[in-house]
NUVOVEX-110574 format. One line per field, with one value per residue: residue number from 1; x, y, z of N, C-alpha, C in turn. Coordinates in nm, 3 decimals, always signed. Layout:
n	[NUM;...]
n.c1	[X;...]
n.c2	[Y;...]
n.c3	[Z;...]
ca.c1	[X;...]
ca.c2	[Y;...]
ca.c3	[Z;...]
c.c1	[X;...]
c.c2	[Y;...]
c.c3	[Z;...]
END
This chain:
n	[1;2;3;4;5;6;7;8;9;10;11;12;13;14;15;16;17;18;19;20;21;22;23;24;25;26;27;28;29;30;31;32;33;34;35;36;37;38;39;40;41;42;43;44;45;46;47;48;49;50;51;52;53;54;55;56;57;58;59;60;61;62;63;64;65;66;67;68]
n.c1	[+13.256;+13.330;+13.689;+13.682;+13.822;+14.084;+14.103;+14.269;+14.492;+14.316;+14.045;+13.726;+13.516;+13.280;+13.246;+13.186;+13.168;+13.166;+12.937;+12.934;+13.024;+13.341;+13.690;+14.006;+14.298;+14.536;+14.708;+14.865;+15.006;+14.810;+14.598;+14.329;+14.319;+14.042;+13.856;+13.572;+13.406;+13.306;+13.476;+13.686;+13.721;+13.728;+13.855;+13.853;+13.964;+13.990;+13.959;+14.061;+14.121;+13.852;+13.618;+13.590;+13.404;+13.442;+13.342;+13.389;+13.664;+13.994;+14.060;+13.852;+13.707;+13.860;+13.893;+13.597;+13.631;+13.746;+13.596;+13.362]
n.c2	[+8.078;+8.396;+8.568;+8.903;+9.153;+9.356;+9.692;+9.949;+10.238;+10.433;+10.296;+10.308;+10.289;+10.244;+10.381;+10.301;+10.394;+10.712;+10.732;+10.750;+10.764;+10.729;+10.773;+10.628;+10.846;+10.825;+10.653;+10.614;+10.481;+10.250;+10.421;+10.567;+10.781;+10.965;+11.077;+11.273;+11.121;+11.228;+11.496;+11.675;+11.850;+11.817;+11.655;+11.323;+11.106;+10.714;+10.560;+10.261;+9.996;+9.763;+9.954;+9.991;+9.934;+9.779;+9.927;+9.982;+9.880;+9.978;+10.011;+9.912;+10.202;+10.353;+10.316;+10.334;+10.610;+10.733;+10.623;+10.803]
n.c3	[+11.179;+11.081;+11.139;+11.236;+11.149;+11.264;+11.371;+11.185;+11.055;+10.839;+10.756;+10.776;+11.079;+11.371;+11.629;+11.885;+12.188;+12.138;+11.991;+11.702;+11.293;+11.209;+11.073;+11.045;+11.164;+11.279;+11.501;+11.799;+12.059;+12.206;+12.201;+11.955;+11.690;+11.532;+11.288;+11.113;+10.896;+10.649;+10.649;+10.774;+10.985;+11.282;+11.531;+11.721;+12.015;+12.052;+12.280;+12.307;+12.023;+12.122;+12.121;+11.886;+11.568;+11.205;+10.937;+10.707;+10.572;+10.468;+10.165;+10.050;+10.110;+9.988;+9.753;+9.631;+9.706;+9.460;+9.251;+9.245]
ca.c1	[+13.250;+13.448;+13.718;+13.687;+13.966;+14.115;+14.090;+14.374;+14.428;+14.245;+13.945;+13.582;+13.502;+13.189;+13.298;+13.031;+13.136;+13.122;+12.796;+12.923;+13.141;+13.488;+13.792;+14.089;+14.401;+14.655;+14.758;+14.921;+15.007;+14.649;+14.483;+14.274;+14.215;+13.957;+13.774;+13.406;+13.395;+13.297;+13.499;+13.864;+13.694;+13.745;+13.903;+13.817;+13.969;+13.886;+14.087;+14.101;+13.988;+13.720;+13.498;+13.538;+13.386;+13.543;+13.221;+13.450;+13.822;+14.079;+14.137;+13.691;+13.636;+13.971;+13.823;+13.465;+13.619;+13.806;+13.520;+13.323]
ca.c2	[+8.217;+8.457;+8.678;+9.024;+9.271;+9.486;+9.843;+10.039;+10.375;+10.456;+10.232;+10.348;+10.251;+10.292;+10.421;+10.314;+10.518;+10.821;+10.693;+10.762;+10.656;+10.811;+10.757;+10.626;+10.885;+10.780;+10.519;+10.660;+10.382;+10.206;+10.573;+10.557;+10.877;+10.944;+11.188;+11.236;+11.027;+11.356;+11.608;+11.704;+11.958;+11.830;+11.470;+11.276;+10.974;+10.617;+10.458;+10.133;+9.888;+9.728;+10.028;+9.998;+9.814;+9.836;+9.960;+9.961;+9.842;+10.122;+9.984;+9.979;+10.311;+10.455;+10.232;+10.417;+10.746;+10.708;+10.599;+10.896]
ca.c3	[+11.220;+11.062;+11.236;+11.259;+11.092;+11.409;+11.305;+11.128;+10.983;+10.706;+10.820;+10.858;+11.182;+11.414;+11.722;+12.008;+12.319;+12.056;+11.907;+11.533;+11.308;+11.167;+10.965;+11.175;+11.126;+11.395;+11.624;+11.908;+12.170;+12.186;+12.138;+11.825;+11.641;+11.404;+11.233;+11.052;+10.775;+10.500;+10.647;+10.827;+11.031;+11.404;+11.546;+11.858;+12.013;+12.125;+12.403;+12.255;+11.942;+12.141;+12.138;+11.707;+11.456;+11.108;+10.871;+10.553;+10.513;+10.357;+10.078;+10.007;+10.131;+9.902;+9.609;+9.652;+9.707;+9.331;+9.157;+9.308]
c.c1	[+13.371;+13.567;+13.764;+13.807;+13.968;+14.169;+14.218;+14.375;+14.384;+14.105;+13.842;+13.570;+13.358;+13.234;+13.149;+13.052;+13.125;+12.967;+12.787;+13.019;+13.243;+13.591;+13.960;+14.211;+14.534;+14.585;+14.863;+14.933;+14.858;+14.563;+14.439;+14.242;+14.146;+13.896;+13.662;+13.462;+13.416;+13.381;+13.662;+13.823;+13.769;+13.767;+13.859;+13.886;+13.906;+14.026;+14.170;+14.067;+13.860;+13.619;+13.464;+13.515;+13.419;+13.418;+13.263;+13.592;+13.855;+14.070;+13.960;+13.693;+13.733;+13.917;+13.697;+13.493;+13.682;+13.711;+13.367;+13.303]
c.c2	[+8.289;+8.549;+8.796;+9.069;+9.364;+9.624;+9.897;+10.134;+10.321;+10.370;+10.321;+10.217;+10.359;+10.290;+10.444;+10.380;+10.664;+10.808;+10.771;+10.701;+10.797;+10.720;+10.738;+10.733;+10.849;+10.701;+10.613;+10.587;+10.305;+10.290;+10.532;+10.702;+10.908;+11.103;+11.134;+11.193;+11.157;+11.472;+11.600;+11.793;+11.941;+11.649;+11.475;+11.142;+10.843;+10.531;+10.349;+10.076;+9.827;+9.808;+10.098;+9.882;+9.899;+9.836;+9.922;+9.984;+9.956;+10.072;+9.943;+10.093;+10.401;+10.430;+10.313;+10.583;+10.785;+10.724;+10.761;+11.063]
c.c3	[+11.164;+11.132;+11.167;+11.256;+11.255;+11.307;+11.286;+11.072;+10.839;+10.692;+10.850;+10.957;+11.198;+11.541;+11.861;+12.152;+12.245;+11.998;+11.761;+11.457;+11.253;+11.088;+11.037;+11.080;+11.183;+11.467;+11.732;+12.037;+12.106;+12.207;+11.985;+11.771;+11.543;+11.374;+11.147;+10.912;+10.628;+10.530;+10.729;+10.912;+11.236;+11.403;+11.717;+11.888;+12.088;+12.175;+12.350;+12.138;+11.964;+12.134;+11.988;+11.679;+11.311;+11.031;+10.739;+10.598;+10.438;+10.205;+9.996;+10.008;+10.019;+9.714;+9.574;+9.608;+9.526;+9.237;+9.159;+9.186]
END
């Protein structure tokens, strides 16, 4: 079984008490905040890590956005 990356900025994440996903920007204690994946328009946060899963790693999603 493999283990699971714990979420960090710059991380797509799916954020299941939000029911979408986002783009982590800050850490703030164990606050998570994120924003929509395509846009900068509005942020929301998530209490903790357990209520993310990491969709795409920074260092994919920055790779993607490059080639783009």
């Amino acid at each position: 079984m493999s283990e699971q990356k714990s979420p960090w900025v710059g991380d797509q994440v799916y954020d299941s008490n939000a029911d979408k996903e986002g783009v982590i920007t800050d850490v703030k204690g164990e606050t998570f905040i994120l924003r929509p994946v395509h846009t900068w328009a509005h942020t929301w946060t998530a209490p903790c890590a357990d209520v993310l899963e990491v969709t795409m790693p920074r260092l994919e999603r920055v790779a993607r956005e490059r080639e783009a």
